[in-house]
Residue frames as a rotation matrix with the C-alpha (Angstrom) as fourth column:
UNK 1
-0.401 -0.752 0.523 109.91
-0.136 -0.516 -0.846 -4.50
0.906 -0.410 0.105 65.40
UNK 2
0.332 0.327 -0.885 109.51
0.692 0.552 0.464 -5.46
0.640 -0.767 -0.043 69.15
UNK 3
-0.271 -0.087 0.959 109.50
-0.228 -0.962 -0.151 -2.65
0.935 -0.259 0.241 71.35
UNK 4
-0.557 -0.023 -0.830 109.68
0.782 0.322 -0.534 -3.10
0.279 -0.947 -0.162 75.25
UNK 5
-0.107 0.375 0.921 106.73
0.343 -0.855 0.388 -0.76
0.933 0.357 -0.037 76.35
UNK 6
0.327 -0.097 -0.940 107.47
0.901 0.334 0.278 -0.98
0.287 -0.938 0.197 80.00
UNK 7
-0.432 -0.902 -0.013 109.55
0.898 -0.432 0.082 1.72
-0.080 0.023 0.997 79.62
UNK 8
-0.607 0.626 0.490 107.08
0.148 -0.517 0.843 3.85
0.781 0.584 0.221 77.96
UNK 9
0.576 0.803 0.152 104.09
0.327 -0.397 0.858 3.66
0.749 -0.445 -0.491 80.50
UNK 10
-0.011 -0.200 -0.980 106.67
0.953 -0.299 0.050 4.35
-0.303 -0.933 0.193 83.55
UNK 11
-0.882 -0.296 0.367 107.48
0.458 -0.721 0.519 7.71
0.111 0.626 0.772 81.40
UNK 12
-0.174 0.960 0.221 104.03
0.400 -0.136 0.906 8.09
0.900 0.246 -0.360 80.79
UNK 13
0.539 0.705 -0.462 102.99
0.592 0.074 0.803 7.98
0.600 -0.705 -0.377 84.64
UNK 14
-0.517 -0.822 -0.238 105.91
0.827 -0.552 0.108 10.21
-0.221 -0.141 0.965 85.30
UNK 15
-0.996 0.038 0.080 104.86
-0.015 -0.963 0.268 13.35
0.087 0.265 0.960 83.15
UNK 16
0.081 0.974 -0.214 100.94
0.579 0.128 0.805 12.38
0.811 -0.189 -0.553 84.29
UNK 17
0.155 0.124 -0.980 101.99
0.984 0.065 0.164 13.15
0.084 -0.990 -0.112 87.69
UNK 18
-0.618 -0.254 -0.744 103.59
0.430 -0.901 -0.051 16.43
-0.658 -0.352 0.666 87.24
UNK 19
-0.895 0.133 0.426 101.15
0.265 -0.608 0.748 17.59
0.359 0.783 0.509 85.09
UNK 20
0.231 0.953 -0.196 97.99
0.574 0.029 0.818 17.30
0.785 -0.302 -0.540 87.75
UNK 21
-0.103 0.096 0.990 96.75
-0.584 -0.812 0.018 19.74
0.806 -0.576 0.139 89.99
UNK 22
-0.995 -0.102 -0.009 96.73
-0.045 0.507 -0.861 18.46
0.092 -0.856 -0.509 93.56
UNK 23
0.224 0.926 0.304 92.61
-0.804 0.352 -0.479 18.29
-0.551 -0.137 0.823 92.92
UNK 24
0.113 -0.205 -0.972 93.48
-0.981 0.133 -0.142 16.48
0.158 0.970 -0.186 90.25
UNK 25
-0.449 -0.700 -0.555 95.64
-0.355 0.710 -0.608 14.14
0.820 -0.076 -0.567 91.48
UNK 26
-0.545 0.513 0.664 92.95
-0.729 0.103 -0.677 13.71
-0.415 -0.852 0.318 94.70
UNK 27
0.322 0.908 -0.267 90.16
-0.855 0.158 -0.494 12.70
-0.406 0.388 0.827 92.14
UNK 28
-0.232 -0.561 -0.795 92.65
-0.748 0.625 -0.222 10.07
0.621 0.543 -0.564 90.22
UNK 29
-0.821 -0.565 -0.079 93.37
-0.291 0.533 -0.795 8.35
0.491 -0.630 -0.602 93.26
UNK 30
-0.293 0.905 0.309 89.59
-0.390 0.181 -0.903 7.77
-0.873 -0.385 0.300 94.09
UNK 31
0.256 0.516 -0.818 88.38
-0.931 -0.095 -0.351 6.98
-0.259 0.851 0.456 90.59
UNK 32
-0.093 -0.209 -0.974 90.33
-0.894 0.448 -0.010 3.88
0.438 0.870 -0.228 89.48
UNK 33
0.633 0.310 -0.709 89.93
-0.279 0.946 0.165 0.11
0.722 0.093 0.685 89.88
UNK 34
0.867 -0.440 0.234 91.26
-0.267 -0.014 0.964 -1.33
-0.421 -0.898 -0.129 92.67
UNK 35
0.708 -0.247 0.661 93.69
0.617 0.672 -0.410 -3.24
-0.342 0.698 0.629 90.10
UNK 36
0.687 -0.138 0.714 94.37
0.205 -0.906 -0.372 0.43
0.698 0.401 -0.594 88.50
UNK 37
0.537 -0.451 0.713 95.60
-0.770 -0.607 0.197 2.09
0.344 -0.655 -0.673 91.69
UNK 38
0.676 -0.701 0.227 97.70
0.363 0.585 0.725 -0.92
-0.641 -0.408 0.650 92.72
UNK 39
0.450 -0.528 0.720 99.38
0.876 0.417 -0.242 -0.86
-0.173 0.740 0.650 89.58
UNK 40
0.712 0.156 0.684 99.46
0.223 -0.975 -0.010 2.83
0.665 0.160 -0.729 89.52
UNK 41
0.904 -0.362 0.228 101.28
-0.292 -0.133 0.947 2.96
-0.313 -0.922 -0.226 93.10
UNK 42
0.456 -0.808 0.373 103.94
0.439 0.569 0.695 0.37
-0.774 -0.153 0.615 91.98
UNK 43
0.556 -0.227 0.800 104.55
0.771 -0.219 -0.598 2.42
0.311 0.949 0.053 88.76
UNK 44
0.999 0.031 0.017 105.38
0.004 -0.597 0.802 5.07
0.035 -0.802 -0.597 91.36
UNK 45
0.591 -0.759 0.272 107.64
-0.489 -0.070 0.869 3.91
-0.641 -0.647 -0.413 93.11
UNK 46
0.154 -0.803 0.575 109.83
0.934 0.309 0.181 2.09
-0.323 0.509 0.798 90.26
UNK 47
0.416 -0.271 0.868 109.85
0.555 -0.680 -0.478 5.85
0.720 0.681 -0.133 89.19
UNK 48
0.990 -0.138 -0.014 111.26
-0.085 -0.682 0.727 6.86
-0.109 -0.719 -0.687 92.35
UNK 49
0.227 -0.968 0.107 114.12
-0.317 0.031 0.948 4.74
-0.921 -0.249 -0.300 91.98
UNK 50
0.122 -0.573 -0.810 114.62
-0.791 -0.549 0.270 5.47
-0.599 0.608 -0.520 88.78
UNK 51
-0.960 -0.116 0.257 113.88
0.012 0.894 0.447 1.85
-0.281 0.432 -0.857 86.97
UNK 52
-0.037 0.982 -0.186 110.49
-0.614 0.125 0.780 0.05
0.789 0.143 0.598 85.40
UNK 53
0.343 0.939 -0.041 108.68
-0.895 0.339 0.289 -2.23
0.285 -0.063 0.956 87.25
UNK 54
0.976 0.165 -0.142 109.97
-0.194 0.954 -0.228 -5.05
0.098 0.250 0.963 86.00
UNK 55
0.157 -0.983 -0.096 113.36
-0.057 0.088 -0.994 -4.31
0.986 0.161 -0.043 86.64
UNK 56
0.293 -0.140 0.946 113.36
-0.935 -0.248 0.253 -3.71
0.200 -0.959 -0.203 90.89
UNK 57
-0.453 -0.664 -0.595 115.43
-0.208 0.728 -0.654 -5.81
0.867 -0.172 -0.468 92.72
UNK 58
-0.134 0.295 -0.946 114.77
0.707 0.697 0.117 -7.72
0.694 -0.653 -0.302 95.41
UNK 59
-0.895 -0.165 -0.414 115.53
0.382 -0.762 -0.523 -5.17
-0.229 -0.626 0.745 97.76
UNK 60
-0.992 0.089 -0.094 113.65
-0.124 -0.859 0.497 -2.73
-0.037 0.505 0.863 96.16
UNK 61
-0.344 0.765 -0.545 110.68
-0.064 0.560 0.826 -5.23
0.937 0.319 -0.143 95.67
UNK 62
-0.341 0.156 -0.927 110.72
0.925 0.234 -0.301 -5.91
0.170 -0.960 -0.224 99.60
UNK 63
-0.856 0.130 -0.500 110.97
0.066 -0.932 -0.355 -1.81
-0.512 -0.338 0.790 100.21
UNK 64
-0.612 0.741 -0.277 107.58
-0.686 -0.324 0.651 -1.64
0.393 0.589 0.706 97.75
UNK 65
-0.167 0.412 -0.896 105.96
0.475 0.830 0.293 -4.48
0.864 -0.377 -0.335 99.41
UNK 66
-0.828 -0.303 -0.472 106.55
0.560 -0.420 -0.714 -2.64
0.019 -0.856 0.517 102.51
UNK 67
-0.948 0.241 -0.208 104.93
-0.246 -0.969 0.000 0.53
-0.201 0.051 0.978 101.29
UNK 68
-0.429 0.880 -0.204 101.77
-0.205 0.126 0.971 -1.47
0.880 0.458 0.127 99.64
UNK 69
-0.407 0.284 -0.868 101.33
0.778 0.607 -0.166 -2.73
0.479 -0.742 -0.468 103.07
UNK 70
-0.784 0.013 -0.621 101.47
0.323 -0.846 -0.425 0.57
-0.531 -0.534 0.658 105.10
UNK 71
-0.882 0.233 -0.410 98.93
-0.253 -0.968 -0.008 1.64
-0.398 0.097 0.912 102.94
UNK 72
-0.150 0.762 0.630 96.69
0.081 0.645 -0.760 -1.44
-0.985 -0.063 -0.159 102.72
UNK 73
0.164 0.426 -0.890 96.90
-0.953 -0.165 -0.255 -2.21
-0.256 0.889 0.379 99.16
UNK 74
-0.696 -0.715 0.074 97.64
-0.709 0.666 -0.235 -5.48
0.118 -0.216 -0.969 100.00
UNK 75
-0.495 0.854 0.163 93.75
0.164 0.275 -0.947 -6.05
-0.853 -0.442 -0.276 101.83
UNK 76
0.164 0.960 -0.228 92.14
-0.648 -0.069 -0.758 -5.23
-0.744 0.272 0.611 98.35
UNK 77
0.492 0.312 0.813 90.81
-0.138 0.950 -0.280 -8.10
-0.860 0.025 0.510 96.64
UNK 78
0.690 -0.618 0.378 93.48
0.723 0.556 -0.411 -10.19
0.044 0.556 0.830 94.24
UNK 79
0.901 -0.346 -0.262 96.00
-0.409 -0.879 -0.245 -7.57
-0.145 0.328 -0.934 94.93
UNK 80
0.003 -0.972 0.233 98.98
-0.534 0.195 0.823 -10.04
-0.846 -0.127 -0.518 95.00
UNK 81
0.002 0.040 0.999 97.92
0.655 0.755 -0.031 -11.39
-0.755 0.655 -0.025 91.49
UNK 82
0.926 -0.094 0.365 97.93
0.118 -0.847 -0.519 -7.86
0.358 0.524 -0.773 90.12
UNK 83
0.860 -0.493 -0.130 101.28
-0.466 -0.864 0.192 -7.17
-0.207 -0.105 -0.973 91.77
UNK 84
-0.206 -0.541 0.815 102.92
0.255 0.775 0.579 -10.25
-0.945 0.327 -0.022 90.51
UNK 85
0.590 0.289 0.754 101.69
0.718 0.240 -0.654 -9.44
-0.370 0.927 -0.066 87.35
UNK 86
0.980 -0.132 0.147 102.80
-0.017 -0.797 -0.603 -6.24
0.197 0.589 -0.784 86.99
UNK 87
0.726 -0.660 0.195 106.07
-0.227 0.038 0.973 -7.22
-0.649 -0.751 -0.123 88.39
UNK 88
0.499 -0.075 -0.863 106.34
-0.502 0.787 -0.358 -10.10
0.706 0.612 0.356 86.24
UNK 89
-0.704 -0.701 0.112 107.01
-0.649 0.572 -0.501 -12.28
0.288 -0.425 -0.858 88.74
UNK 90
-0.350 0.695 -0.628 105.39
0.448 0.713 0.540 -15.45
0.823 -0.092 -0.561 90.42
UNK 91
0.470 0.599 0.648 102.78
-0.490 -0.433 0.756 -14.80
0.734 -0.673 0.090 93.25
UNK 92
0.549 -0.287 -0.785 105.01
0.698 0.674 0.242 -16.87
0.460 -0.680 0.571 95.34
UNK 93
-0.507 -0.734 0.451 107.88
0.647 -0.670 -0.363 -14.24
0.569 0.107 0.815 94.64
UNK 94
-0.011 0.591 0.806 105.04
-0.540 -0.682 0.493 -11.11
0.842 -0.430 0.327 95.49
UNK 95
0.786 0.502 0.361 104.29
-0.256 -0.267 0.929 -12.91
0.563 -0.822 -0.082 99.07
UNK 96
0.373 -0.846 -0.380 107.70
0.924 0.374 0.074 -14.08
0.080 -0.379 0.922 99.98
UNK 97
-0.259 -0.698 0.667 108.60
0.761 -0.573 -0.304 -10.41
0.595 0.429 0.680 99.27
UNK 98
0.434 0.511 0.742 105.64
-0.617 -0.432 0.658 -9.19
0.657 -0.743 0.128 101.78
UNK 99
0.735 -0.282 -0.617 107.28
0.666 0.472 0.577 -11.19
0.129 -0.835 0.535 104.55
């Protein structure tokens, strides 16, 4: 049986969020890999607008691209090979989408 688990961690990082205390959720956000907290961020925001990851549209992809910028997650080291990954898209896609 083949089971899309995409679906699953966005869920996941959903009921994570509302379950931490705002220390909580301070300490997270210091603690993980740079890699982590990219991936973490973009899980975010596909839960903002309601989708995984791997589903955001272009739009959507630009408007997250945006946001990784503004908040310099962009400057740490391979982040556009972690956010292509987690995208699933090509790193071409991930810097054509920062533009």
């Amino acid at each position: 049986m083949n089971v899309d688990a995409t679906l699953f961690r966005s869920i996941s990082t959903l009921l994570e969020q509302s379950s931490l205390s705002k220390k909580d959720r301070a300490k997270a956000s210091i603690d993980p890999s740079a890699a982590d907290s990219i991936r973490e961020r973009i899980d975010r925001f596909a839960v903002s607008v309601a989708t995984t990851a791997q589903a955001l549209k272009t739009d959507q992809r630009k408007a997250l691209m945006r946001a990784l910028k503004e908040k310099r997650y962009l400057q740490l080291h391979k982040s556009m090979e972690t956010v292509a990954q987690h995208l699933g898209v090509s790193r071409a896609t991930a810097y054509n989408d920062a533009k």
